[in-house]
C-alpha positions as CSV (number, residue, x, y, z in Angstrom):
1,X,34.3,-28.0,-6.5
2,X,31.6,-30.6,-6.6
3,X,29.3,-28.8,-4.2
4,X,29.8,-25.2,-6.1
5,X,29.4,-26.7,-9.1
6,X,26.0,-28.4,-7.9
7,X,24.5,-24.8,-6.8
8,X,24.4,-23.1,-9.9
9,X,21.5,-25.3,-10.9
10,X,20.3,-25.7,-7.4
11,X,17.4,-23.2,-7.4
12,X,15.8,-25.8,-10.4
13,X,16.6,-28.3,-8.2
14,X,14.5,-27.2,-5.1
15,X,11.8,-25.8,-6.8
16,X,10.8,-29.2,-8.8
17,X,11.6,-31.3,-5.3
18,X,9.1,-29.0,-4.0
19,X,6.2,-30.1,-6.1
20,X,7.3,-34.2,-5.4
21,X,4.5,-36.0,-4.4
22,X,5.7,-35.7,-1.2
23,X,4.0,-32.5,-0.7
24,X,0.8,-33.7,-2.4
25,X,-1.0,-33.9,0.9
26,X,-0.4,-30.1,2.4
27,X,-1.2,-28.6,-1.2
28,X,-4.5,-28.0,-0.7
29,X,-4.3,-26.2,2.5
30,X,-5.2,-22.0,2.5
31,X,-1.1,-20.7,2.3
32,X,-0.7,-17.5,4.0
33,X,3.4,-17.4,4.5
34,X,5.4,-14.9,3.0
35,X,7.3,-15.3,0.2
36,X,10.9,-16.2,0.5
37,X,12.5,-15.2,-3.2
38,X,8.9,-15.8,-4.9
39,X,8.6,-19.1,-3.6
40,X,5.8,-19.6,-0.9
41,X,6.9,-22.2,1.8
42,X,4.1,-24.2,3.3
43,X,5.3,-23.9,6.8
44,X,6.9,-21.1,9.2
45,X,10.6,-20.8,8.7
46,X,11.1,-17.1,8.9
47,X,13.4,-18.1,11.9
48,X,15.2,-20.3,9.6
49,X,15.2,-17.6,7.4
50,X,17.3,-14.9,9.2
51,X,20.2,-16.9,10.0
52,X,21.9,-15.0,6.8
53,X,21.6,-12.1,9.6
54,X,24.2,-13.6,11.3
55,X,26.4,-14.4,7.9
56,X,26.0,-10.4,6.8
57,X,26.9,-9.4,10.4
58,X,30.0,-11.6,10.6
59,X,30.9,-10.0,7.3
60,X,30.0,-6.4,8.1
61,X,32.3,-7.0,11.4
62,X,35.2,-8.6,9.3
63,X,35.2,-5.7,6.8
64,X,36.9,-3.2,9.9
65,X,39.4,-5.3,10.6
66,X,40.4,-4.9,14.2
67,X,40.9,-7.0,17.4
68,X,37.4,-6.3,18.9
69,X,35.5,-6.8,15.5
70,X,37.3,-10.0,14.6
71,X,36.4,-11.5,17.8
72,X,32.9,-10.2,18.0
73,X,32.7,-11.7,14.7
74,X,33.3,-15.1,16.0
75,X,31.2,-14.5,19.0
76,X,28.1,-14.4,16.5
77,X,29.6,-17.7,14.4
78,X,29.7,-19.9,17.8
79,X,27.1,-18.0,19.3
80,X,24.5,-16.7,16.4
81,X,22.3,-13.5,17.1
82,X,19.2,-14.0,15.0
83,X,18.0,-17.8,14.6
84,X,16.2,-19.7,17.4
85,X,16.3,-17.6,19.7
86,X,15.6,-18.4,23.3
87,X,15.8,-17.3,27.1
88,X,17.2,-19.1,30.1
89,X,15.6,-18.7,32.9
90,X,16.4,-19.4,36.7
91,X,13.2,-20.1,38.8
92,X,12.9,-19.5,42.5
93,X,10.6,-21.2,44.2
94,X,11.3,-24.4,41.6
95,X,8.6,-26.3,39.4
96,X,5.6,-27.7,41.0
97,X,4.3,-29.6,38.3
98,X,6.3,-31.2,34.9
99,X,6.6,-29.3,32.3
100,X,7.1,-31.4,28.2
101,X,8.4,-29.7,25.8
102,X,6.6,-27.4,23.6
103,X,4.1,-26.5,26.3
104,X,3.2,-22.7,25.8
105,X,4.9,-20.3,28.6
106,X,4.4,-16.5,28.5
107,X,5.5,-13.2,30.8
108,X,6.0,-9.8,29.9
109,X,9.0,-7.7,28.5
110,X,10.7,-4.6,30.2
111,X,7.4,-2.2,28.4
112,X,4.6,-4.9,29.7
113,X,3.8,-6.2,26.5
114,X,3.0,-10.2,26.2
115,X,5.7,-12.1,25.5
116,X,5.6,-15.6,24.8
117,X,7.4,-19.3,23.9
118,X,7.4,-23.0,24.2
119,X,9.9,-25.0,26.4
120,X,12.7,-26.0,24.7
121,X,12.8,-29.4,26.0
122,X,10.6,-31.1,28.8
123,X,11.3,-30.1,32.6
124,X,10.2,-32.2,36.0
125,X,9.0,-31.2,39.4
126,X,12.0,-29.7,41.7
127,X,13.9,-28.0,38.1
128,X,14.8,-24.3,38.7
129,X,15.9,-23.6,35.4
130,X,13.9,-23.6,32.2
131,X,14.7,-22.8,28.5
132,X,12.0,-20.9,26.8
133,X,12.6,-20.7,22.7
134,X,10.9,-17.0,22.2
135,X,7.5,-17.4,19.5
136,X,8.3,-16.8,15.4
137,X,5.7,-15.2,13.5
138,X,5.3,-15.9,9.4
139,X,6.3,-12.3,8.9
140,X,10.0,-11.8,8.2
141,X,10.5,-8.3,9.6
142,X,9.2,-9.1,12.8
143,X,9.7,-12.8,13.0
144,X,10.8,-11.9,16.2
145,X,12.3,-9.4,19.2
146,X,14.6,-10.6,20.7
147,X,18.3,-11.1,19.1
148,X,21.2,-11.6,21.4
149,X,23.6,-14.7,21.3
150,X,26.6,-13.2,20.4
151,X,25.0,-10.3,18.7
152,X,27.4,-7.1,19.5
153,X,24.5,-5.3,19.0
154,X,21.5,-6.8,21.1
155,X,17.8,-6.6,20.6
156,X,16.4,-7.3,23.8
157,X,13.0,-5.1,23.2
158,X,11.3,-8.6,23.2
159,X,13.0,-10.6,25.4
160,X,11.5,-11.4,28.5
161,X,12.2,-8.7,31.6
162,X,14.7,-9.3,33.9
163,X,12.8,-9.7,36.4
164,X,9.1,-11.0,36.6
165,X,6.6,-13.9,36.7
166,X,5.9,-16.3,33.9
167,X,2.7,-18.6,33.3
168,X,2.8,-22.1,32.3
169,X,0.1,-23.0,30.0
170,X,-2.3,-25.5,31.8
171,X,-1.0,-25.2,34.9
172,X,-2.6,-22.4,37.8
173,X,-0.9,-19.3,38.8
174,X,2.8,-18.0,37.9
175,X,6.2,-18.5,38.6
176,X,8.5,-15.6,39.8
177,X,12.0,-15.4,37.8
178,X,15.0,-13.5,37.1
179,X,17.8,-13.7,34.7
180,X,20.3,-11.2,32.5
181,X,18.6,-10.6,29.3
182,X,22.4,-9.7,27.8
183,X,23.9,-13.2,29.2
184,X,20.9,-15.8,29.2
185,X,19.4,-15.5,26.3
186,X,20.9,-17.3,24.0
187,X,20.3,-19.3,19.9
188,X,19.8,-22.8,19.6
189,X,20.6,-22.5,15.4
190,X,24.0,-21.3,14.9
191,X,26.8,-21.4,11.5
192,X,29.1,-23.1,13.7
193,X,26.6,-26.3,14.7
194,X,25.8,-26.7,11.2
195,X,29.2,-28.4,11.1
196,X,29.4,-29.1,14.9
197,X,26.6,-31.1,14.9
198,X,27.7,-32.9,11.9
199,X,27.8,-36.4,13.7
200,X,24.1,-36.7,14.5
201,X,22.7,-34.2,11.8
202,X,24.3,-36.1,8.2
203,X,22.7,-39.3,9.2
204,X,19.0,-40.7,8.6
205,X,16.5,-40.2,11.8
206,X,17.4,-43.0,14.1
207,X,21.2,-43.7,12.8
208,X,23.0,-45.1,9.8
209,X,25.0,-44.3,7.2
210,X,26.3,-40.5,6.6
211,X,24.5,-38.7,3.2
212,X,26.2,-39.4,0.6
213,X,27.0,-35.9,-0.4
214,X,28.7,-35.5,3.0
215,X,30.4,-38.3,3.0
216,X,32.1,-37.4,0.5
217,X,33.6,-34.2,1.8
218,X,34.3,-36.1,5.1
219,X,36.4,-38.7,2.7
220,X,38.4,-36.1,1.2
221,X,39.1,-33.8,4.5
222,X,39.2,-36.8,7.3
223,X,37.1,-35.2,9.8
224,X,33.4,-34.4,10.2
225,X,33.7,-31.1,11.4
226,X,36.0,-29.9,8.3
227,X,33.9,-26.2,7.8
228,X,34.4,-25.6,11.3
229,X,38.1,-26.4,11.3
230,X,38.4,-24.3,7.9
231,X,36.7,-21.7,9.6
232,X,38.2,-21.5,13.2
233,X,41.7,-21.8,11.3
234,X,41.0,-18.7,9.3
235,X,39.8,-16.9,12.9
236,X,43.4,-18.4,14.6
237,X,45.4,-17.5,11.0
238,X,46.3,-20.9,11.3
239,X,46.4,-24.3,9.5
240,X,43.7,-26.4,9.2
241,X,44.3,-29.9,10.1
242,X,43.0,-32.2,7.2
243,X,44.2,-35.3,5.7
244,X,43.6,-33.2,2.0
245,X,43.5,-29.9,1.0
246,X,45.0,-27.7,4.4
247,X,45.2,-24.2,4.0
248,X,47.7,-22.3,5.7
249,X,45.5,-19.1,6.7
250,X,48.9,-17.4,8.3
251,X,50.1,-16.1,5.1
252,X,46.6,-14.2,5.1
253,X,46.0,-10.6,5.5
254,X,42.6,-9.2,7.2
255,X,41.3,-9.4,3.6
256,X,42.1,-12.7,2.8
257,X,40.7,-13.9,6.3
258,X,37.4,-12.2,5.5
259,X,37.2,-13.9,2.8
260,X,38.0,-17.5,3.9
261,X,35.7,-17.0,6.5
262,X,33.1,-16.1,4.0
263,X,33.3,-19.0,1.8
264,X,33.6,-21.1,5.0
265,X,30.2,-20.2,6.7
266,X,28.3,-19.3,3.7
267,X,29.4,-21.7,0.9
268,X,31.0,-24.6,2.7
269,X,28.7,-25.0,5.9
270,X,25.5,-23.7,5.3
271,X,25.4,-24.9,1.7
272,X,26.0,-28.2,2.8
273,X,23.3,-28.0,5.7
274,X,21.0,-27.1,2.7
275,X,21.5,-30.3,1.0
276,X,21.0,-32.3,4.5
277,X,17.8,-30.8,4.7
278,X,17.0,-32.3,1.3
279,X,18.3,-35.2,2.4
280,X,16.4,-35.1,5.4
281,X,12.7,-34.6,3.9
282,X,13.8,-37.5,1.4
283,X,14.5,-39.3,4.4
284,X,10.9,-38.5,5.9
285,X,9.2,-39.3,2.8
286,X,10.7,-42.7,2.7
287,X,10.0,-43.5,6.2
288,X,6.0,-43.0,5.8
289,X,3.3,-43.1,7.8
290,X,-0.6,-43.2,8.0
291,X,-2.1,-40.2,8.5
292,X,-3.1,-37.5,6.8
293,X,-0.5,-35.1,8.4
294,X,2.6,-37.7,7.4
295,X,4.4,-35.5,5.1
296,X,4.3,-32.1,7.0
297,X,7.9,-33.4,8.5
298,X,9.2,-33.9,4.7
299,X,7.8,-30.2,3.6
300,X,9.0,-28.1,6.2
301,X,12.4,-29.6,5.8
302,X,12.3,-28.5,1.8
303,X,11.2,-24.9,3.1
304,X,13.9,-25.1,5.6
305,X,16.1,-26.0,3.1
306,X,15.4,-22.9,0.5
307,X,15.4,-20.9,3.7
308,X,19.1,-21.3,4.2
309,X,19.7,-21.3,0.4
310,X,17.9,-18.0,0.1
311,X,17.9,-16.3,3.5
312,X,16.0,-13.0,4.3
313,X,17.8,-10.0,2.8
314,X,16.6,-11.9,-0.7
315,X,13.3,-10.3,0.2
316,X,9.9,-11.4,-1.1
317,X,10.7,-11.1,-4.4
318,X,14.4,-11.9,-4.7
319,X,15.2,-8.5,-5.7
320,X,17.3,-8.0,-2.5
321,X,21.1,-8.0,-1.8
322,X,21.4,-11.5,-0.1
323,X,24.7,-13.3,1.3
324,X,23.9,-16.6,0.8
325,X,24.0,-19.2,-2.2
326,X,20.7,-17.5,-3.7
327,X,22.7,-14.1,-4.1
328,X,25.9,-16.0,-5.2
329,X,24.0,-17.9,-7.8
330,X,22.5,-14.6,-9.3
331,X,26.0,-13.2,-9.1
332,X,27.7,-16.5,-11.4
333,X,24.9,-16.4,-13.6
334,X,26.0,-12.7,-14.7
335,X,29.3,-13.7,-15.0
336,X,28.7,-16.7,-17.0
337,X,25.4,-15.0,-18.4
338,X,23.1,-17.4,-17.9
């Protein structure tokens, strides 16, 4: 009750943390990225963006109830479709030469077109697999081409090829590959790890306490991962296993378990990954720095934040039919007309 009752006025909220001195520095810089509900983030996070894709696809699923579409529902909660997207791809001969992470890697789709990413993490000599996170653009409709995951129905038109070579940037020549664009391409940003990943995610950069706003939901329901147990129980039509508040999701029909699973991803894990990414650019303010650059971190986590408030289907100017706290925040305010 205390986070719903929090959202109604948390569109105010975000917009006035977004003009905190915190952002003082990146102000003056030429802005070119679309708008996301009339509000003009200062750095990419179309990728961020989409994952409401995978909430209206888990709901579109749920809504014909059946065997198959309930669990190709959950494939796309544990599995996502359409946030950070990336390949997984198995190298024969192995790498020559190390490879950090972010370094630039490109090879071509099934049609020849370019396609290109940045290592996921950092590889060494003698590896013979490599994670490549697929390029975002700043335009929403074609952030990007390739959305799999647990996606029931896959884009691959721009994953990499099955088959083929890919170039490292600053490195000579190219590396031959091959890999199942249905199986090995995978999302790093997913409903489920926004609770999952609860332990290391609701905690300052470099340890400490939990936030305060999470803490207080861990308190009541004794575990960390409470929206994924709320969640996975309504999937299993079980009970959840909390200290407070269980639900007993047996006694539900397929319309009941639609819905608890739609207040579970939507309104009790990704709203509460919205307020850790307020937390989190708070968090980067107050660790400061000296450079010019310093508060880029602290930005891009406010526009990630009204990213998963918001989400893509909201459109540019928020006239869309969204599926996240955005759209149930203009559907309260009619009922409560304000």
């Amino acid at each position: 009750q205390v986070l719903i009752s929090n959202m109604f006025s948390f569109k105010s909220f975000v917009f006035a943390a977004l003009l905190s001195s915190c952002e003082a520095s990146v102000r003056a810089r030429k802005l070119s990225n679309e708008l996301i509900a009339g509000f003009e983030p200062r750095t990419v996070v179309t990728d961020h963006n989409a994952i409401d894709l995978d909430q209206a696809k888990i709901e579109d699923l749920l809504a014909t109830p059946s065997t198959d579409t309930f669990s190709s529902a959950r494939d796309v909660y544990e599995q996502g479709s359409h946030s950070k997207s990336f390949a997984v791809l198995t190298l024969d001969p192995a790498l020559t030469v190390a490879v950090p992470e972010g370094t630039v890697i490109s090879g071509k789709n099934e049609d020849g077109s370019t396609v290109s990413g940045t290592a996921l993490k950092s590889y060494s000599v003698g590896d013979t697999t490599i994670e490549i996170q697929y390029s975002t653009g700043n335009t929403q409709a074609t952030y990007v081409d390739c959305q799999v995951g647990g996606n029931p129905d896959p884009n691959t038109s721009g994953c990499f090829a099955a088959n083929g070579t890919v170039t490292i940037s600053g490195s000579s020549g190219s590396l031959p590959y091959s890999y199942d664009p249905l199986v090995n391409n995978d999302n790093g940003r997913t409903i489920q790890g926004f609770s999952t990943a609860a332990e290391t995610r609701f905690r300052p950069s470099g340890g400490g306490e939990l936030f305060p706003d999470f803490q207080k939901f861990f308190d009541y329901y004794g575990t960390l991962t409470y929206a994924d147990e709320w969640v996975q129980s309504a999937f299993a039509r079980r009970s959840t296993s909390f200290s407070k508040g269980d639900a007993d999701f047996s006694k539900y029909g397929d319309d009941g378990i639609l819905q608890a699973v739609k207040k579970g991803t939507a309104y009790i894990s990704i709203a509460m990954y919205v307020i850790r990414e307020l937390e989190d650019a708070l968090d980067d303010c107050d660790r400061g720095c000296d450079t010019a650059d310093c508060n880029d971190d602290a930005v891009h986590a406010l526009d990630e934040a009204v990213a998963f408030w918001t989400g893509s289907l909201e459109g540019k100017d928020g006239s869309g039919s969204g599926v996240l706290m955005y759209g149930l925040a203009d559907t309260r305010c009619i009922n409560f007309k304000t």
